[in-house]
Each structure stands twice: as C-alpha cells, then as structure tokens.
N, C-alpha and C positions, 0 to 999 in steps of 0.2 A: 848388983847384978845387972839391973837395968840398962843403966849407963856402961854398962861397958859392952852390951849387946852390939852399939853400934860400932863402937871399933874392933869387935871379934870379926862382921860382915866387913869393914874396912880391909883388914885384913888380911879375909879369903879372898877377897875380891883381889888385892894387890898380889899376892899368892898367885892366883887363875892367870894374871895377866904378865906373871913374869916368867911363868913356869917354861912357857914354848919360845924364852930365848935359851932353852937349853939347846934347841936347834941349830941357832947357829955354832956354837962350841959343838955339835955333834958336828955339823956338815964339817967346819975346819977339820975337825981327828978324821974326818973319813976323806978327807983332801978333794974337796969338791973345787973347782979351779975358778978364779977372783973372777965375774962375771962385771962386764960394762957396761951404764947405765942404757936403757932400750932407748931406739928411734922412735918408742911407741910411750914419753913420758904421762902420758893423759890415759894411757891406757892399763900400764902392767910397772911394775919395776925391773930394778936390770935381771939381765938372765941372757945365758950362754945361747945363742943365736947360730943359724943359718952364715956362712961366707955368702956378701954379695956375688954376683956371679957375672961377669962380663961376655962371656962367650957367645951370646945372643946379640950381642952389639958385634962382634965379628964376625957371625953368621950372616947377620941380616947384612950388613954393606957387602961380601962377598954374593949373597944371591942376588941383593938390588929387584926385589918383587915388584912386580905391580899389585900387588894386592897383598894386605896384610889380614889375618884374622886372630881376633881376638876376643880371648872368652873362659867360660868352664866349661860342661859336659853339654851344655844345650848346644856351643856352636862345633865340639866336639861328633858330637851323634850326630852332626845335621849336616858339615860340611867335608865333602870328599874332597881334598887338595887334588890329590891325582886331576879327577874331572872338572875340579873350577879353571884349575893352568891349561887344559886345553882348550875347556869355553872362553878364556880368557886370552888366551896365548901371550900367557906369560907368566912367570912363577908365580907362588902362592906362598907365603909365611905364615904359619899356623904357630900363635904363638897360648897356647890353651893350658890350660888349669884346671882340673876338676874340683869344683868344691872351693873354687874361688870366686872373690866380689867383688866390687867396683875400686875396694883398699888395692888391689891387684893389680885389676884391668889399667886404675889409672900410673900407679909405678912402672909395668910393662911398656905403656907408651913414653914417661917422662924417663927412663933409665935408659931404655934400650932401644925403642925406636928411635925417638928424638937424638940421641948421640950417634946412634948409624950413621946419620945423615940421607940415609935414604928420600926419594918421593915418590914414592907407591900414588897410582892414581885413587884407590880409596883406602883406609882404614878402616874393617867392619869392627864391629863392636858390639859383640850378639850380649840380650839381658831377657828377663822377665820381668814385664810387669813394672814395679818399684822398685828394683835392685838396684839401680843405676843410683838412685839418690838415697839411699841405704846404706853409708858408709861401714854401720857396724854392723851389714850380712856377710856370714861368714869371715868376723872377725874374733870368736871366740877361742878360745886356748885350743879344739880340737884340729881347727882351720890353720890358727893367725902363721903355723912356722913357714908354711907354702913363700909368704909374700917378703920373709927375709930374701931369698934369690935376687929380688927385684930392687931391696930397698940400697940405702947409701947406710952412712953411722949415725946422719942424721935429716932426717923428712917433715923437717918444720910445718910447711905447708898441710900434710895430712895428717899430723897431731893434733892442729889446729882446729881441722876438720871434725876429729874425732871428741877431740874437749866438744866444742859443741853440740855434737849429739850428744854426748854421753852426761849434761848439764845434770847436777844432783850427787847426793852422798854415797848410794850406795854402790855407784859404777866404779867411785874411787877405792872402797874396799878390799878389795882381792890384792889391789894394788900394795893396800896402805897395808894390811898384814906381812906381807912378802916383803916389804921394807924395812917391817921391825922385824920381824921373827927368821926372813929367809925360811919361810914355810914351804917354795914352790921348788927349791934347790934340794931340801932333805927330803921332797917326797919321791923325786925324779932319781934318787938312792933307794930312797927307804923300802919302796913298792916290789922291785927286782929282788931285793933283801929279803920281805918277807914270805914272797910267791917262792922263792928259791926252797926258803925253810919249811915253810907249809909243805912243797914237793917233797921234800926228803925224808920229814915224817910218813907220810903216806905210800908214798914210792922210792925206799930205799936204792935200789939200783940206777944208777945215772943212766946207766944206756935206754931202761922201757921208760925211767923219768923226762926223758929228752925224747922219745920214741910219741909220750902220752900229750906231749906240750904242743908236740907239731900234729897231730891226728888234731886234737882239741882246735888249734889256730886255723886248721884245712875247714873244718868240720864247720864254723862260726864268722869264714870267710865271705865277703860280699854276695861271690856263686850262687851260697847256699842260702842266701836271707830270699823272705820273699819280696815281691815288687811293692813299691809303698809307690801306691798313686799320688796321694795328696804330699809326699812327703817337701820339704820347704816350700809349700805354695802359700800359706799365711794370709788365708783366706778373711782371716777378720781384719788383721792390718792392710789391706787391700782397701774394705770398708771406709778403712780410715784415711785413705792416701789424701794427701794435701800437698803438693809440688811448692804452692809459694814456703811455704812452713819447713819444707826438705832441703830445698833446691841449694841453698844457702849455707847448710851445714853437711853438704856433699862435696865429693870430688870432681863433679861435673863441672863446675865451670872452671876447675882447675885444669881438666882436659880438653875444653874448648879453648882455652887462653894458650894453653901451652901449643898446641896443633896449629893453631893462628898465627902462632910465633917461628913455626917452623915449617912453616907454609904445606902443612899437610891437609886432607880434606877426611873428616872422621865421617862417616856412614855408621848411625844406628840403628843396630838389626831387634827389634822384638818382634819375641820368636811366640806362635800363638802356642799359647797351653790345651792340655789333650782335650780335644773334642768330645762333648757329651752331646748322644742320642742325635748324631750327626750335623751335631751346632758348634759354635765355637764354644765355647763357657763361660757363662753366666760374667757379664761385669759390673758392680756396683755403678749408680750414678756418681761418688765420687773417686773412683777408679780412671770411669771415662771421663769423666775432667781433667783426671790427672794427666790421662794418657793425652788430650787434647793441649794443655797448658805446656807439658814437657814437649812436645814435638813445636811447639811455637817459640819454644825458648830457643832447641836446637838450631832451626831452620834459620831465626833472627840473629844467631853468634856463625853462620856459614857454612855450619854444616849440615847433613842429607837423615833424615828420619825415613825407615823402614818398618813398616807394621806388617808382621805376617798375620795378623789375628782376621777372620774370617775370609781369608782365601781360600776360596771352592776346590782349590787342586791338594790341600793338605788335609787329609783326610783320616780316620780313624785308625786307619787298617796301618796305618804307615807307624804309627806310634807305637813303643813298645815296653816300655815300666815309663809309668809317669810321665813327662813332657817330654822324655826322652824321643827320640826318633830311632824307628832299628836300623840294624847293619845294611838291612837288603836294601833297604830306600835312601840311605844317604845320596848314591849315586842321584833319585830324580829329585829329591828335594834342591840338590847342588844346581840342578839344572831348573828347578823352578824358581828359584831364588837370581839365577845368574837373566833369566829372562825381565823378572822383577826390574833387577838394576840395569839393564843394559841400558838404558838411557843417560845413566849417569856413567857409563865406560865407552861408549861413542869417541 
C-alpha cells in the first residue's frame, strides 16, 4: 500500500494538470475564432486583439500642429486644446489615453506621430512622478487593450523592454497557462455564459433581466464611485525609485532616439501631485534623485524637462479627485503652463 501511495499522488497530480485542457476542446465547440500570436510575446500569449488604427496618422498630417500632447487623464484634466491653440496660435493635437502608460505614450509617438511626418515645435509628454520609466504601469490585462490602437503585428523594441522588467518566473505565468490550457479564450466566453444563467434563474423575464443589468452597470459606474485620492500614486515604490536601475529597461530612450531621428523636440511635462496642507507632497530623498537623474538624462539626449511640482500658482483649490485638475481650471492651468514653456515657443 505504501509504495503505491506515491504513484496514486502522481497520478492526481497528472489528472489536475490535464483536466483544464478540456478548455481548449470546449473553446473549439463554442467556435472561439483562431487567435495570433501577441505583439506582446514576453508578456501574455496570443489573443484576439484591437485593429491597428491609422487614422491618427491622417489626422495629424492634415492638421500639421504646432504643438502635440500627449498623455492619460493628468494631461487630459490639465490641458484645454481650445486655449493652448490660441496661446499658441497654432493648432494643438491632443493625442490622450486615459488610464494609459509610457507602453502607449511611447507607440503613440513611434506609430503615429513619427509617420505623419509632421514637425510640431514641441511634443509635450505629460507623467508622474516614475511612470515614464515604468514600462509595466498600466500594462495589466484591465489597461494593456487601450495600446493595441497604437501597436503594429509586431513591437520588437517594446517586448524587449518589457522581458526586462518583467526578469523572473512568475511574470511568465498567466502567459504560460493561456498557452497550454487557452484559459484566457474560455473565460472571455465562459463569464457572459454564466452571468447570463445566473440572470435567468433569478430574473426569469428578459425585459426587467435586461432592465436590472443596466440600473446595476448605471448604479456601479465611474459617476458613482467615490474619489480615491492616493489612487495609482505608489507611494512606496516612489521610496524606491532608482533611474539608473529603470532607465534601461524602459521605453524612454526608445523615445529619445526615435524623436532624434525624426527631428522632433519631446518636452516632458511632470505634472505636480495634489498638494497637501498647501505644500507640494512630501518626496522621498530617493524620488528626488530620481527626479534629478531623469531630467539630466532628458536634457543630455536634447530634449526639454518640465517640472510642475512646487509652483506657487498650482494650488489646492484647482485639483479635484486625486492629481486630477477640475473642469473649471483647466482653462488657467493651460495658461500657466503655456507661460512656463514660452521660452522654448519663441
């Protein structure tokens, strides 16, 4: 009895690990459709994706801006196109992402600006803080579909990137299941399938079933949440920042090189986070090194570093959930900001 204890756990154990290839024989009968391998091999397995999207490379050579911006919700809430093109006199390309990272900001420039052919006198490039050399912020499954728009079939360069942050076994995980099992294909079925059945046990009638799904979606929509102050500010990895340690397995110098090559001049904008007890907030000593090391890298590859972080005219009152800036001040922030740069639009 002994001896065969260890081949019964052999056994289950081979059992456990063959059981969830019944998924892929389910996804085939449910005709899930042949998916290509990702742009993103270091990061996920293939999976049914976003169309690249060219229209923004049509756009931007038809406006021909002087000024491009580029960002998620911080250059969003901060910059009013309207009033920069007429501080400016001259159009403005807002090319923004909410809930996007540097995986973005740098595709946006290498897909779409750079083949415009455009040359806008700056490219802004609003971040916080470390995002800039944080390839995998907001690269997680709830973000990563945003940045198919931007990618090609295939983004060598930022895979690259991404293998080296992501150096270690368990980053490869999620990946390596979804390659044996196609776990990420039957779930992206399975979930609809089961939420549907759940409904109809509980709410037989499709009409108040359909009637309850949409009150529920209203009810639990962004609107309704409260404001999360701290929310992605990553106050301990802050602590930890180290530029030479980042700098390297970012997409930064991959947006320095490319912009050089296309004779554009990048301007980066960090944007100061919400003011505490009418200070800017608190920065670690190795924050401010950081912040000190990166504007030296910037400055030394030809492009212009922008620090909004303790300017006396950006003030408490102006902010409004988080580092966000509200509605009503976009307009003087634009214009505090457009005074900032005027030396470099001379």
């Amino acid at each position: 009895m002994g001896s065969s204890r260890p081949a019964h756990l052999a056994l289950l154990a081979l059992l456990a690990l063959s059981v969830p290839f019944a998924l892929r024989a389910a996804n085939v009968a449910h005709g899930v459709p042949v998916v290509t391998p990702s742009y993103l091999p270091a990061l996920e397995g293939p999976r049914v994706r976003e169309p690249f999207s060219p229209t923004a490379i049509e756009e931007l050579a038809r406006l021909n801006p002087r000024l491009v911006v580029i960002g998620d919700s911080m250059a969003g809430t901060r910059v009013d196109s309207r009033r920069l093109t007429e501080l400016a006199k001259g159009s403005v390309a807002p090319l923004l992402q909410a809930g996007s990272g540097s995986a973005y900001w740098y595709l946006a420039l290498k897909n779409w600006v750079v083949p415009s052919g455009i040359h806008p006198q700056l490219v802004l490039i609003f971040f916080r803080d470390t995002n800039l050399t944080n390839v995998m912020y907001r690269l997680d499954e709830q973000y990563r579909w945003m940045i198919d728009y931007a990618a090609h079939d295939r983004e060598d360069e930022l895979n690259e990137a991404i293998a080296l942050a992501t150096q270690g076994p368990w980053y490869r995980m999620p990946s390596l299941v979804d390659q044996a099992y196609g776990a990420d294909h039957a779930r992206r079925w399975m979930e609809p399938g089961l939420t549907e059945a759940v409904g109809k046990i509980l709410i037989p009638s499709r009409r108040k079933r359909t009637e309850f799904m949409a009150n529920m979606n209203a009810r639990f929509g962004l609107d309704h949440l409260r404001p999360m102050e701290a929310a992605d500010l990553q106050a301990s990895a802050d602590r930890e920042a180290d530029f030479d340690r980042d700098v390297n397995r970012s997409v930064l110098p991959l947006m320095l090189r490319d912009a050089s090559a296309a004779g554009l001049t990048l301007c980066f904008v960090r944007v100061q986070r919400r003011p505490v007890d009418g200070k800017p907030p608190y920065q670690s000593p190795a924050l401010r090194r950081y912040v000190h090391d990166l504007q030296a890298y910037i400055e030394a590859a030809g492009a212009k570093f922008h620090d909004d972080t303790g300017d006396s005219a950006l003030t408490l009152d102006m902010y409004e959930d988080g580092d966000h800036i509200g509605r009503n001040y976009r307009r003087l922030y634009t214009e505090i900001l457009f005074e900032r740069l005027r030396p470099l639009l001379q």
